[in-house]
C-alpha positions in Angstrom: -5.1 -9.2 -4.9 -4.2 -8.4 -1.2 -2.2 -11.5 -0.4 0.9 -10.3 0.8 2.9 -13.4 -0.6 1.0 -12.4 -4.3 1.9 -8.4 -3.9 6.0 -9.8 -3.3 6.2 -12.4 -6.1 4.9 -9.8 -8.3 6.7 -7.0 -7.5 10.2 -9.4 -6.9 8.8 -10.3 -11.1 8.0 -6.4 -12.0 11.5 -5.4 -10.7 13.2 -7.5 -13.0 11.0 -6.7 -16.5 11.6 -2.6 -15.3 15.5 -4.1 -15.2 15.0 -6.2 -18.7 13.4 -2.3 -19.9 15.9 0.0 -19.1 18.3 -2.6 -21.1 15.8 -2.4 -24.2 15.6 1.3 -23.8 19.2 2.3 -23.7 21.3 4.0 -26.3 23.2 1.3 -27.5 21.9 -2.3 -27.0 23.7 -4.6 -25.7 22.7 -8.7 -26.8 24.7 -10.2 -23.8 22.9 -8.2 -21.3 19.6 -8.1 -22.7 20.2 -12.6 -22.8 20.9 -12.8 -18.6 18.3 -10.1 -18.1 16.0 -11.9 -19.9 16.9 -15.3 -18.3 16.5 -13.9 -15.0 13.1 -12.4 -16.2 12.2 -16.0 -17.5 13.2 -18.1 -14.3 11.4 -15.6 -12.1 8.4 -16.1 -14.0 8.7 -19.8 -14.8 9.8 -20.4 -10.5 7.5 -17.7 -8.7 4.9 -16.5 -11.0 3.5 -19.6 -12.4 3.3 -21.6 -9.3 0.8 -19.3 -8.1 -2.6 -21.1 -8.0 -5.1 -18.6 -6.3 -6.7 -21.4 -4.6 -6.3 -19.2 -1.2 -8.2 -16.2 -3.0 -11.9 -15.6 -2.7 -14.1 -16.5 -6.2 -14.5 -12.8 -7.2 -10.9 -12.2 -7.0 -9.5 -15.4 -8.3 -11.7 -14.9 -11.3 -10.0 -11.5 -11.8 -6.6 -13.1 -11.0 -6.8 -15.5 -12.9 -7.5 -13.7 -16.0 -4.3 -11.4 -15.5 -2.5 -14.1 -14.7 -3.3 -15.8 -18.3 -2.7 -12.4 -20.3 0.8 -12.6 -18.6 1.6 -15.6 -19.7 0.5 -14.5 -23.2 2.7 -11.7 -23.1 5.6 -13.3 -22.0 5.3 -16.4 -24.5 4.4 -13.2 -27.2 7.4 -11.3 -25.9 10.0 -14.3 -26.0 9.4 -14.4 -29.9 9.6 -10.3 -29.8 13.2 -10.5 -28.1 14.1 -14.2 -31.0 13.4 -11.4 -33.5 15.3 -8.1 -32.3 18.8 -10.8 -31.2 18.2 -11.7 -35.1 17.7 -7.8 -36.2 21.1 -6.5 -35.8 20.0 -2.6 -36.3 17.6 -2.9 -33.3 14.8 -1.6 -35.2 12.3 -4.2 -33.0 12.8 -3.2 -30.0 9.5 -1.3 -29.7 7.3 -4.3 -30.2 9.5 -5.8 -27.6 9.0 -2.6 -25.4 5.0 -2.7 -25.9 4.9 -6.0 -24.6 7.0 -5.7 -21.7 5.0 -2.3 -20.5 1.7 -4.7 -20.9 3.1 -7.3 -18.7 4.9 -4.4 -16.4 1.1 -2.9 -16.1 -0.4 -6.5 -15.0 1.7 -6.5 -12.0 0.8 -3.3 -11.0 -2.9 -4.4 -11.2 -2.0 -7.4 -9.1 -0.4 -5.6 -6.1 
């Protein structure tokens, strides 16, 4: 996807899950944090991503886009439920379905800039 207004939405959205990662990866987590990072993560994707409609993409590459741009909003509906679960785990032992997710969706945007 070569559209430069694509490359930034996606990159503006990757910044943010590398962010909502390093608070899933830390030493001790932290709920509070990991909520606004995720938040911020969420409204991103719900007020940039989404939107996106690939009607300005040629077919080849729309069909390509568009098929990223589903698994991403697999992952993030899949990860949402991964992040319920490790707020409601209180010894954090969850977080590495929560981190296989979020690498997934991390690896999409690469693919899509």
């Amino acid at each position: 996807m070569k559209s430069c207004d694509y490359c930034q939405v996606y990159a503006a959205f990757q910044e943010e899950l590398e962010k909502l990662r390093s608070v899933l990866t830390a030493e001790e987590l932290k709920l509070p944090e990991l909520q606004r990072t995720w938040q911020r993560v969420q409204a991103i994707f719900q007020n940039q991503v989404m939107p996106l409609c690939g009607g300005d993409l040629d077919p080849l590459t729309f069909s390509s886009w568009q098929s990223v741009q589903t698994e991403i909003h697999r992952e993030m509906r899949l990860l949402s439920t991964e992040l319920m679960f490790l707020q409601l785990d209180r010894f954090g032992r969850k977080q590495q379905g929560a981190r296989d997710r979020l690498d997934k969706i991390i690896g999409f945007c690469q693919m899509l800039q």
